[in-house]
Biotite code that builds the C-alpha atoms (Angstrom):
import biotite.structure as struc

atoms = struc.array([
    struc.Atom([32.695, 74.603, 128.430], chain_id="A", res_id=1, res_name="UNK", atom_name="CA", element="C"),
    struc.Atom([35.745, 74.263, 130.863], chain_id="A", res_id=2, res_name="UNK", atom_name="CA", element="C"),
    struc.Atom([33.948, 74.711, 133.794], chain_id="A", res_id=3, res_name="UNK", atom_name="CA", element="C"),
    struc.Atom([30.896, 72.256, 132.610], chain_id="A", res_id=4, res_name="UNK", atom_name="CA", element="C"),
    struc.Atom([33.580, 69.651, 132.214], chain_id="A", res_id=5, res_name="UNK", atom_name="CA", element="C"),
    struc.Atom([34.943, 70.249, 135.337], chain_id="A", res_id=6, res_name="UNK", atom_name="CA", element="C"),
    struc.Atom([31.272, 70.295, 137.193], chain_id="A", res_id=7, res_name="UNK", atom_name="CA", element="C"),
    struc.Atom([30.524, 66.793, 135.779], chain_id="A", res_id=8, res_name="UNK", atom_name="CA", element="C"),
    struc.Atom([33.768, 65.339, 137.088], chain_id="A", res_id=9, res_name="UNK", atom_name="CA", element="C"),
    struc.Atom([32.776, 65.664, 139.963], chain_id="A", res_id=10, res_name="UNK", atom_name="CA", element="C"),
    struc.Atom([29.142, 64.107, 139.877], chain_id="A", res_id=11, res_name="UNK", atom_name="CA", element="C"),
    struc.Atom([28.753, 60.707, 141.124], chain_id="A", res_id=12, res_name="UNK", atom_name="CA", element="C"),
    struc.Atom([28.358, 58.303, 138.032], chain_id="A", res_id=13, res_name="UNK", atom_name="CA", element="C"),
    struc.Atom([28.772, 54.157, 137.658], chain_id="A", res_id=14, res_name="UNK", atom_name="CA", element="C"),
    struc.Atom([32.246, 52.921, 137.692], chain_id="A", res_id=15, res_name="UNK", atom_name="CA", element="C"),
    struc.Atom([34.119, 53.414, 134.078], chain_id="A", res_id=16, res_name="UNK", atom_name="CA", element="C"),
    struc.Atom([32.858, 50.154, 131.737], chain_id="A", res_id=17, res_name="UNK", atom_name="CA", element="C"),
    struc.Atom([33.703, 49.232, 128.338], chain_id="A", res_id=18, res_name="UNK", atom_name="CA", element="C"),
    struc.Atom([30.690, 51.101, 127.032], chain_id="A", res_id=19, res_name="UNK", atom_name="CA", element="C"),
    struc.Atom([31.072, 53.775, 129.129], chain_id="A", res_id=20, res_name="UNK", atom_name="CA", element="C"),
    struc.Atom([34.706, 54.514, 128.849], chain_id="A", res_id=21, res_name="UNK", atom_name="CA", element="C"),
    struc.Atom([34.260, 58.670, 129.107], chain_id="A", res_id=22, res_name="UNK", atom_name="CA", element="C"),
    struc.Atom([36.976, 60.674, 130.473], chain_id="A", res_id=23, res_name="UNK", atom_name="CA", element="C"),
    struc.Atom([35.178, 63.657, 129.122], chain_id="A", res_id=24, res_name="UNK", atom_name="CA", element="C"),
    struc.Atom([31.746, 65.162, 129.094], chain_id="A", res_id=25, res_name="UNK", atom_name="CA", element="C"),
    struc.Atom([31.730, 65.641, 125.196], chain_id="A", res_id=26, res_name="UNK", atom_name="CA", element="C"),
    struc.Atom([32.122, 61.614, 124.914], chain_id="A", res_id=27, res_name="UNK", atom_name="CA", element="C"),
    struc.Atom([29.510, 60.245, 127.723], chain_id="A", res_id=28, res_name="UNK", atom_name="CA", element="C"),
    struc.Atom([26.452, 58.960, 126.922], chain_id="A", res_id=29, res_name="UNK", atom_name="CA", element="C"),
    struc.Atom([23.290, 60.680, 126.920], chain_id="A", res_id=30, res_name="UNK", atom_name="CA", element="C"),
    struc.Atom([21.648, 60.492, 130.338], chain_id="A", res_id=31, res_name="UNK", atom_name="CA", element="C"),
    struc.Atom([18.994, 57.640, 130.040], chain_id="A", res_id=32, res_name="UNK", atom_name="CA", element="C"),
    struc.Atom([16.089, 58.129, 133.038], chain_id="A", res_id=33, res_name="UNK", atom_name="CA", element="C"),
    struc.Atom([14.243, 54.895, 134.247], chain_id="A", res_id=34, res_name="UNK", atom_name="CA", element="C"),
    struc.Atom([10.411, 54.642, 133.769], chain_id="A", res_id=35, res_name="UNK", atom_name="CA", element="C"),
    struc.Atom([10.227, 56.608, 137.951], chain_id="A", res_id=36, res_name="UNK", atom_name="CA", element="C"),
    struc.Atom([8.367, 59.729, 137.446], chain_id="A", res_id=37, res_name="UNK", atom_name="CA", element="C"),
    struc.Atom([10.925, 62.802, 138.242], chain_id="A", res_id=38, res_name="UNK", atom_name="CA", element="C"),
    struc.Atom([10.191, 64.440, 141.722], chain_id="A", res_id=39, res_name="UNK", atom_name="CA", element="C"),
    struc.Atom([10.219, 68.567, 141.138], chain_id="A", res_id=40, res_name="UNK", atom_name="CA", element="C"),
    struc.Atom([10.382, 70.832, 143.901], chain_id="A", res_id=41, res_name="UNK", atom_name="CA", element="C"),
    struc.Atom([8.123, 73.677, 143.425], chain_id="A", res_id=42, res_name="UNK", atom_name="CA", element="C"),
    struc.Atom([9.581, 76.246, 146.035], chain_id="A", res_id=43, res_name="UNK", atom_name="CA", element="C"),
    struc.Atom([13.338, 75.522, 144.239], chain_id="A", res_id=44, res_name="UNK", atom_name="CA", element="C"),
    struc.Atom([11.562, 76.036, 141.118], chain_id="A", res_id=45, res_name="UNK", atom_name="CA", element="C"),
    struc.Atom([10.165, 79.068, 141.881], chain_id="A", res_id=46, res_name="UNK", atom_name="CA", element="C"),
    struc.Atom([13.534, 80.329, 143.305], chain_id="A", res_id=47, res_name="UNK", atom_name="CA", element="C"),
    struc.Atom([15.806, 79.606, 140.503], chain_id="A", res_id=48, res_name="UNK", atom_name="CA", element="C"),
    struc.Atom([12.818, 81.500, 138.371], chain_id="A", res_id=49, res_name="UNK", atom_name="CA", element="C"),
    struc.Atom([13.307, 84.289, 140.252], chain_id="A", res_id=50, res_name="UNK", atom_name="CA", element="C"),
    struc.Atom([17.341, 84.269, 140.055], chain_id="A", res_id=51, res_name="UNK", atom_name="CA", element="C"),
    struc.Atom([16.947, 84.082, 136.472], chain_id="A", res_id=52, res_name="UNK", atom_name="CA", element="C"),
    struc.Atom([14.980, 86.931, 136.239], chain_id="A", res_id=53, res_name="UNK", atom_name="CA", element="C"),
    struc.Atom([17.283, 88.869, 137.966], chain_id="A", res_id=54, res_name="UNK", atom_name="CA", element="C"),
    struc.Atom([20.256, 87.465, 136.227], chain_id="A", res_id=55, res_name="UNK", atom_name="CA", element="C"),
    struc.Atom([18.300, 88.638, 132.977], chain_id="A", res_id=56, res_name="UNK", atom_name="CA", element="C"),
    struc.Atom([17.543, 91.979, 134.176], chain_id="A", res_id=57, res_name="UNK", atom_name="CA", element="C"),
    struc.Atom([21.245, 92.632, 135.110], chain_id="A", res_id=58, res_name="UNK", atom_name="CA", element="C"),
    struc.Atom([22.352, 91.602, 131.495], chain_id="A", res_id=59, res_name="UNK", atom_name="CA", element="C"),
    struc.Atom([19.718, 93.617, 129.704], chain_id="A", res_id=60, res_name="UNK", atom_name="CA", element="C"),
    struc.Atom([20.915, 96.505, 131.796], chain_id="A", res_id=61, res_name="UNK", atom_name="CA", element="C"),
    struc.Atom([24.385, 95.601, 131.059], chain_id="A", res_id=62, res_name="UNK", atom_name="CA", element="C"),
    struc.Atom([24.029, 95.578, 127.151], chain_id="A", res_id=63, res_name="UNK", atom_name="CA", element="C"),
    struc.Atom([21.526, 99.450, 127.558], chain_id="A", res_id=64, res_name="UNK", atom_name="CA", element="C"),
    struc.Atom([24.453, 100.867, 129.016], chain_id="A", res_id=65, res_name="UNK", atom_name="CA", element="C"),
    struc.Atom([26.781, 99.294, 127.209], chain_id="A", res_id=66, res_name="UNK", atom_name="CA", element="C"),
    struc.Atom([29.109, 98.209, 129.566], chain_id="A", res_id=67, res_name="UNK", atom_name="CA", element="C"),
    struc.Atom([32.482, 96.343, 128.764], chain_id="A", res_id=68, res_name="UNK", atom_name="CA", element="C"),
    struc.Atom([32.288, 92.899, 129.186], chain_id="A", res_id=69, res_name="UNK", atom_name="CA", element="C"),
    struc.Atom([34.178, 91.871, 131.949], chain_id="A", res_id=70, res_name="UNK", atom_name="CA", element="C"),
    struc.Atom([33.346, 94.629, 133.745], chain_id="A", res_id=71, res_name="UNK", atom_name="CA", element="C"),
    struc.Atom([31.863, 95.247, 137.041], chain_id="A", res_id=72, res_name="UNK", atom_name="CA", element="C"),
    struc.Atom([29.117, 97.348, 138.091], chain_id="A", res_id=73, res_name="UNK", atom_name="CA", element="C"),
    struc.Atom([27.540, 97.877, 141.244], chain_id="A", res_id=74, res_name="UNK", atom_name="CA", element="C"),
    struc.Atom([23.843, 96.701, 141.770], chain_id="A", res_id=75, res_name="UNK", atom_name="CA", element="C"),
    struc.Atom([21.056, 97.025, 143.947], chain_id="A", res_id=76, res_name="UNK", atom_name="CA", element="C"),
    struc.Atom([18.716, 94.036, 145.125], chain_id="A", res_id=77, res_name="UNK", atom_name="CA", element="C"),
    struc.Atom([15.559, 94.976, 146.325], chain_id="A", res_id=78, res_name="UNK", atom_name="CA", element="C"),
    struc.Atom([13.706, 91.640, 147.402], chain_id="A", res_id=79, res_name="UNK", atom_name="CA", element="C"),
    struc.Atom([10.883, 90.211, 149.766], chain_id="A", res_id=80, res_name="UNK", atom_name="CA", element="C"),
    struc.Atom([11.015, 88.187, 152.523], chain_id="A", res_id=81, res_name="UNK", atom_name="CA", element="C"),
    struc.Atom([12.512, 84.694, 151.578], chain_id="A", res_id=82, res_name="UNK", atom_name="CA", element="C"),
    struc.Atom([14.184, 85.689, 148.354], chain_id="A", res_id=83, res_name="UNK", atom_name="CA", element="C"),
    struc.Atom([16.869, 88.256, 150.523], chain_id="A", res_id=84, res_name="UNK", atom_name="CA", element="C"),
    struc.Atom([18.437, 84.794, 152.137], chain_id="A", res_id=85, res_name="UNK", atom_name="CA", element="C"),
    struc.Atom([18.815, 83.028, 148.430], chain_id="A", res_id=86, res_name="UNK", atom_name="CA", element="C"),
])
């Protein structure tokens, strides 16, 4: 949570109003999107698919080997092409 709220300080957002008197994440409104249709970016998807799989994988082998929380282990990448510069 601490870092979240300290993420969304830093996004741009409208000038503080009446309404919209939020010093904190947990009181802001709920982002409202106008009727423009959202522009997606396939390749980005496709990358942050791929980091989450890995991220997954690390954390399943993480919790099989039971290792501490906290803890660091050493790991291995193995990946083609465009996904070595990610």
């Amino acid at each position: 949570p601490y870092v979240t709220e300290q993420l969304w300080h830093h996004l741009p957002r409208l000038p503080k109003t009446e309404e919209m008197a939020a010093h904190s994440l947990m009181l802001a409104d709920w982002p409202q999107m106008d009727d423009a249709r959202l522009v997606q970016d396939k390749d980005a998807i496709a990358s942050f698919e791929c980091f989450q799989a890995l991220t997954r994988s690390i954390r399943n082998a993480r919790s099989e080997y039971n290792v501490e929380q906290g803890k660091k282990i050493a790991a291995t990448i193995v990946a083609p092409g465009e996904l070595k510069d990610m």
